[in-house]
ZADODREN-158749 format. One record per residue (C-alpha): x, y, z; residue in one letter. Coordinates in steps of 0.02 Angstrom, whole numbers, padded with zeros to 5 digits, always signed. Each point is the difference from the previous one (the first is absolute). Example, Ala and Ser with C-alpha at 12.3 -4.5 7.8 and 13.67 -1.06 7.14 Angstrom:
REM residues 2
+00615-00225+00390A;+00069+00172-00033S;
***
This chain:
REM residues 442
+00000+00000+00000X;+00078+00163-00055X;-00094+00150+00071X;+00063+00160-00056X;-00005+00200+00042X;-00058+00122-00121X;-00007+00176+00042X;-00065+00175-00099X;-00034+00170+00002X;-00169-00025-00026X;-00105-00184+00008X;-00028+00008-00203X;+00197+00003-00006X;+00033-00151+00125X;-00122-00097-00095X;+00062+00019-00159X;+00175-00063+00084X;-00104-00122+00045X;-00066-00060-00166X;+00167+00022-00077X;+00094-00122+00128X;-00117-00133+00025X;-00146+00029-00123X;-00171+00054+00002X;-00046-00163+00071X;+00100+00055+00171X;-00065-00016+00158X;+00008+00146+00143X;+00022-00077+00169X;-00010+00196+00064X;-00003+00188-00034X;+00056+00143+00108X;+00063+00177-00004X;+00184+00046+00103X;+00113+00148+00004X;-00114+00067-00174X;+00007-00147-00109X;-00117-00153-00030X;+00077-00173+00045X;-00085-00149-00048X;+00066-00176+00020X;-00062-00134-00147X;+00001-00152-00037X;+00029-00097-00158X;-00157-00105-00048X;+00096-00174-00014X;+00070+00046+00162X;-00160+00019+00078X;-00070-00160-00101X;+00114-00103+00088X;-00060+00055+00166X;-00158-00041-00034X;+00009-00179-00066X;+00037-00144+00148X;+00173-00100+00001X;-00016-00153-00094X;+00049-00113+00174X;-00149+00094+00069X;-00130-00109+00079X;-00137+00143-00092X;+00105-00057-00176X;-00043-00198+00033X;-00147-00048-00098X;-00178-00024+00073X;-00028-00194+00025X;-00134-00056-00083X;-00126-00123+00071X;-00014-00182-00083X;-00157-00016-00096X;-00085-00164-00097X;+00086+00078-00167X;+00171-00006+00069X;+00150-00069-00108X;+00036-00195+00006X;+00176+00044+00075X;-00103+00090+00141X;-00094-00162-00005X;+00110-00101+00027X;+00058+00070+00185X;-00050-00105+00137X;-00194+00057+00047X;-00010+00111+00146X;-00122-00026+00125X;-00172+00101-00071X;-00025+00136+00115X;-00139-00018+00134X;-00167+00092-00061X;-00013+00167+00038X;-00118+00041+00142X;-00116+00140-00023X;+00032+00162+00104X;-00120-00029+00166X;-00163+00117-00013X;+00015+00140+00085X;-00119-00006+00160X;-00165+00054-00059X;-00073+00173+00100X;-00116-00021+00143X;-00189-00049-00065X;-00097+00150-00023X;-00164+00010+00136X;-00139+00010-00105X;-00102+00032+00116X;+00102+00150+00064X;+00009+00067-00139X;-00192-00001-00047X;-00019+00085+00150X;+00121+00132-00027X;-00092+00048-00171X;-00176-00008+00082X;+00073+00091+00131X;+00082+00122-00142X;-00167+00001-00099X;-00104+00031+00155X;+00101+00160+00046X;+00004+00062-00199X;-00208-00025+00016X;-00012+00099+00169X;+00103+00141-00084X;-00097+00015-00143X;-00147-00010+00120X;+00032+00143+00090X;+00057+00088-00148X;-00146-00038-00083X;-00099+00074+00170X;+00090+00143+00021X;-00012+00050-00177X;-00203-00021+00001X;-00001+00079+00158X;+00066+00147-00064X;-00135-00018-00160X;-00130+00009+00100X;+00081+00151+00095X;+00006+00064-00167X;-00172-00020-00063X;-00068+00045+00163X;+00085+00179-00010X;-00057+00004-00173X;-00178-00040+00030X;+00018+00109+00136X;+00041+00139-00100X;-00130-00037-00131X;-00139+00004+00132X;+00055+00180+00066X;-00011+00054-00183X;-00168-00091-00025X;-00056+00079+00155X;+00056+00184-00028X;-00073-00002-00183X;-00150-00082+00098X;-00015+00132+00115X;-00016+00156-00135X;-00126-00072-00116X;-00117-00073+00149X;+00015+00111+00151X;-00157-00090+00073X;+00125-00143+00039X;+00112+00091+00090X;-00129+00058+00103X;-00072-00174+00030X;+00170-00043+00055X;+00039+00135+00131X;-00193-00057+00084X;+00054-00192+00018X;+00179+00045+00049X;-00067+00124+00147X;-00105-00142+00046X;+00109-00122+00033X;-00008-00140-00156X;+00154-00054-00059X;+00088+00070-00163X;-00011-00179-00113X;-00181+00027+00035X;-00031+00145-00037X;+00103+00002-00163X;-00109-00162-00059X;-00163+00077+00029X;+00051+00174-00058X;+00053-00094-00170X;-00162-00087-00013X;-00074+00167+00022X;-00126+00018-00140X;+00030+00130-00119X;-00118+00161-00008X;-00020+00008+00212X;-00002+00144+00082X;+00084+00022+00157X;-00172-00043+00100X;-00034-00131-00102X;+00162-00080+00004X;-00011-00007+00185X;-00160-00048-00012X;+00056-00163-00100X;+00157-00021+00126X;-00133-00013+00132X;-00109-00125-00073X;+00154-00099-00055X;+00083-00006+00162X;-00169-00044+00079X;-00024-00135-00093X;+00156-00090+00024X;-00036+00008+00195X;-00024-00163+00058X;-00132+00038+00153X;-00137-00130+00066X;-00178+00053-00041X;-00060-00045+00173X;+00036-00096+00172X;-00064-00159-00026X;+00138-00077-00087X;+00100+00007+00171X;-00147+00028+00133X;-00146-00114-00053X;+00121-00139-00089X;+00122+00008+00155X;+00160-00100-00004X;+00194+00024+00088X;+00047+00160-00032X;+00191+00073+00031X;+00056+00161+00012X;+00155+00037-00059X;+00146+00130-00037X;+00150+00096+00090X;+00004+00061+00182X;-00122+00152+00061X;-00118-00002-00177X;-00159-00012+00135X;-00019-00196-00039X;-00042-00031+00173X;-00153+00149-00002X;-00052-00036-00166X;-00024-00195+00061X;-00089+00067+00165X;-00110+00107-00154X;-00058-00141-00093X;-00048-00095+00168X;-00122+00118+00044X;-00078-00017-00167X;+00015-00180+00012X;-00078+00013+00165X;-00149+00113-00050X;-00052-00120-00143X;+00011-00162+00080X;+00017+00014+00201X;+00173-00019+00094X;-00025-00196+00001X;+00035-00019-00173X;+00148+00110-00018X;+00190-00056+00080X;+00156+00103+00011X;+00174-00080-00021X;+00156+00110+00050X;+00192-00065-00072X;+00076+00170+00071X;+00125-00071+00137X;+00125+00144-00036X;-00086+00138+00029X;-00040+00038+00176X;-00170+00019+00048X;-00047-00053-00158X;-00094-00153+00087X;-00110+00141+00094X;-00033+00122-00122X;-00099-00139-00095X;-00052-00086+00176X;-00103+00162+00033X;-00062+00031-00165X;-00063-00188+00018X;-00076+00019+00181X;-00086+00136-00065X;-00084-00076-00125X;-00015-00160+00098X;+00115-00108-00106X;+00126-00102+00055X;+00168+00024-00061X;+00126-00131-00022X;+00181+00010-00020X;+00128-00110-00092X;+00190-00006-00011X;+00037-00108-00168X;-00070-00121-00137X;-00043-00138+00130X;-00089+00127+00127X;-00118+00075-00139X;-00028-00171-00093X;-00069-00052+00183X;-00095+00161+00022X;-00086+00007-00166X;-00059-00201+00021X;-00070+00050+00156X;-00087+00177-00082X;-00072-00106-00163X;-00189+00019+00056X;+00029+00202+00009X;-00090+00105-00165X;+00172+00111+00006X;+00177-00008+00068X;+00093+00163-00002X;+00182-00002+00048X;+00119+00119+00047X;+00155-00045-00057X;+00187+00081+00036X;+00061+00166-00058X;+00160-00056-00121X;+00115+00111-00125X;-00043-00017-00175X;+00217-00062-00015X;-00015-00125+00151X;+00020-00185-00040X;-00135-00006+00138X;-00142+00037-00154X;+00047-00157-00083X;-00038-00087+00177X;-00140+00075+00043X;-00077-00025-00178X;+00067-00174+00018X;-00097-00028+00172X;-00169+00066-00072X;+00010-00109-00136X;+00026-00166+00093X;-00137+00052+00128X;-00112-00152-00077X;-00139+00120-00026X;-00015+00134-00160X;+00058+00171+00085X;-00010+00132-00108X;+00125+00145-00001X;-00056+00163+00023X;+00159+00143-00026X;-00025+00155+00092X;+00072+00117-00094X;+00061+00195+00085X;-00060+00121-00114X;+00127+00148+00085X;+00146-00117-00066X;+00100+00023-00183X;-00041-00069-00136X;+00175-00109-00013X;-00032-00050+00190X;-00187-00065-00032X;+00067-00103-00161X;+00141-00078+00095X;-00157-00039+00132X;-00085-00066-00145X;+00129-00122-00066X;+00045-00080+00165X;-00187-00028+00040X;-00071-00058-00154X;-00014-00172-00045X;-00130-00130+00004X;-00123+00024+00137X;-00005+00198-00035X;-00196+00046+00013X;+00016+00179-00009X;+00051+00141+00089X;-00051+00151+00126X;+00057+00174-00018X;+00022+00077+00161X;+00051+00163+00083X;-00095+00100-00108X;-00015+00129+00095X;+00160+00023+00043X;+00081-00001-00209X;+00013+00172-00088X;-00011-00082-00145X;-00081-00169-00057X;+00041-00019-00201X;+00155-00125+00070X;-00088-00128+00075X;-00139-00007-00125X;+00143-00009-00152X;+00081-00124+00117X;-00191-00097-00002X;-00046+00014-00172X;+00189-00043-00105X;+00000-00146+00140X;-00189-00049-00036X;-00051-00005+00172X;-00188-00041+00063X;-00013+00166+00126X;-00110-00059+00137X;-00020+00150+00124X;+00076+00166+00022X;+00039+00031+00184X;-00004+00192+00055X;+00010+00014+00178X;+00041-00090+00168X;-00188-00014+00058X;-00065-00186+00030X;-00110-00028-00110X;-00050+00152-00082X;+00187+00049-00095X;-00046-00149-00134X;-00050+00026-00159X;-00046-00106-00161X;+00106+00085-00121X;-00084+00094-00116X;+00095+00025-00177X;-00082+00153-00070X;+00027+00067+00192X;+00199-00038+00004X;+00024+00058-00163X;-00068+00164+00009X;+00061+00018+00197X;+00167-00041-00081X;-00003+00147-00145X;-00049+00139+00155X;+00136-00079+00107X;+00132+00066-00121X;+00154+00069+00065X;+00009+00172-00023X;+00176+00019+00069X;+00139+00079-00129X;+00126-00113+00035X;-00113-00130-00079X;-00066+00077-00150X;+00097-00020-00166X;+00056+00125-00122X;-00026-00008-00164X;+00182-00013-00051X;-00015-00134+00116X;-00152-00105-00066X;+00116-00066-00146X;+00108-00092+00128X;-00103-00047+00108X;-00111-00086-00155X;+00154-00089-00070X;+00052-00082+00154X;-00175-00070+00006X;+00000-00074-00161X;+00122-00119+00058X;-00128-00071+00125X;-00133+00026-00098X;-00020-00177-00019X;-00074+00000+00195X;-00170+00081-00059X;-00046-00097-00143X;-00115-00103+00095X;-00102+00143+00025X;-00185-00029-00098X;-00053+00164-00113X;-00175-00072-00063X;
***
């Protein structure tokens, strides 16, 4: 190997000392600049050729032995026979994986399916909540416009409106009868076909002797201090005036109250009737057995909350009595509206036979209670307006309460309604308007 040193000025002249000494086949081993000329050290190409190719004594020079194969020479033949080589044996399997669970893994895609569904559940809940968000502000709207446009071409409405708000009816209504309203009314007329209207969705009983000469187990019902106890003592004394004290018994359930027991205990020793008290199911199942012969059996049962569980229990009690008790709901006519339809919804049921206004006297205004009477379709029995036993009773008179309730209108500012304020007010109703369509027009 003969490695020489070229140098140059420049690299173009080293290289072509390059080319000239050793040829353009040359190889450079390196190149470098020192002291301002370009030395480069090359390599002939045989010289490098040589370094590439093995020795010949090299064991990488020997030939590759070739395997013996059934077309071998006969010289190869002819060797003595080696010993055939064992079968190969094939490569052990690699272990296979665990098994898969099955199972597991069904019940890791129900369990992924079931939380995908409940997602898109309340996805799907939240977005039609917000729908019907959306078409109730839209309907909303609508209505106010309605109304307002309402308002200027029939005045007479408007009117009709303000007299059945200051009375005490309820907004849904109002707004259905008001758009029933036949066209052409005057204002006098149009109140004049409210009246009738309201009057004759009144559920009232023509006379007594669907309670008093057909008798029966009669209950009275409803929250605490609604007069259940005087109204009871009321409808003894007519009891007792149409058939005699012998025919007439008083049960009392009121073990909460005290006196309670002798409030009614007086009321009965007045009268002469004898006045029984029970504590549960068992104790009035006993008591009514024993009172079957009796025309009427009138009891007095326990002041409870409208949102007591203690309704359910006491409904519960006067159902298993083994005798048919009918229900009558005593219903406060000073209350709200809301307050005498929560009243309404916890007593109602099966069993219900009616219902008795009472406190008359005492409400400013009586339009709730009746609204309450007629959107729940409620037989009104009697109309109590006073604390005198027996005289503050009263068969309730329809034409009476309606008209009584039209004078009774508030005439206070804070409740009267602008009429900016009208258009509102009507809109909100519409959404309820579904509560009045019970109501009868012909």
């Amino acid at each position: 190997m003969n490695v020489k040193k070229f140098t140059g000025a420049s690299s173009r002249d080293a290289l072509r000392k390059v080319r000239e000494a050793l040829g353009p086949d040359a190889v450079i081993l390196s190149n470098r600049q020192a002291d301002g000329v370009v030395e480069i050290l090359a390599l002939a190409n045989d010289d490098a050729a040589s370094l590439a190719s093995p020795p010949a004594a090299s064991e990488m020079a020997q030939p590759r032995p070739q395997l013996q194969t059934q077309f071998a020479t006969p010289q190869r033949a002819a060797a003595p026979a080696q010993r055939p080589a064992a079968p190969r044996q094939p490569a052990p399997r690699q272990a296979s994986s665990e098994p898969v669970d099955m199972a597991r893994m069904q019940q890791m895609m129900a369990s992924a399916l079931a939380h995908v569904k409940e997602n898109a559940a309340a996805e799907m809940s939240g977005m039609m909540n917000e729908i019907r968000a959306m078409r109730g502000m839209m309907e909303t709207q609508l209505a106010e416009i309605s109304w307002g446009s309402t308002q200027q071409r029939e005045p007479q409405k408007a009117v009709v409106l303000r007299e059945m708000l200051a009375a005490g009816f309820s907004a849904s209504l109002a707004r259905y009868l008001i758009d029933k309203l036949p066209a052409g009314l005057d204002g006098a007329q149009s109140m004049r076909w409210i009246k009738t209207v309201l009057s004759r969705n009144l559920n009232t009983v023509a006379n007594e002797d669907a309670m008093l000469e057909q008798g029966g187990v009669f209950a009275l019902v409803g929250p605490t201090g609604v007069g259940k106890t005087t109204s009871t003592a009321k409808l003894a004394a007519r009891c007792v005036m149409r058939h005699g004290p012998e025919k007439l018994a008083l049960i009392t359930t009121d073990a909460y109250r005290i006196g309670a027991h002798e409030q009614l205990r007086i009321y009965g020793k007045i009268l002469g009737v004898m006045v029984h008290s029970v504590k549960d199911e068992a104790d009035l199942r006993i008591a009514l057995k024993e009172l079957k012969n009796k025309h009427t059996v009138l009891i007095d049962t326990v002041g409870v909350s409208q949102r007591d569980q203690m309704v359910t229990e006491q409904v519960a009690m006067l159902s298993g009595a083994g005798a048919d008790v009918k229900r009558l709901l005593c219903l406060n006519s000073t209350a709200t509206q809301e307050t005498l339809n929560e009243v309404v919804r916890a007593y109602q049921g099966s069993g219900l036979a009616g219902c008795i206004m009472t406190k008359l006297d005492e409400a400013a205004s009586i339009g709730n209670v009746l609204d309450v009477v007629i959107r729940q379709k409620l037989n009104l029995f009697y109309v109590s307006n006073g604390q005198r036993v027996p005289e503050d009773l009263y068969l309730a008179d329809r034409g009476y309460l309606i008209d009584r309730a039209f004078k009774l209108k508030r005439d206070a500012a804070a409740t009267q309604f602008s009429d900016a304020e009208l258009p509102l007010l009507m809109a909100q109703a519409a959404a309820r308007n579904n509560e009045a369509r019970g109501v009868h027009l012909g």
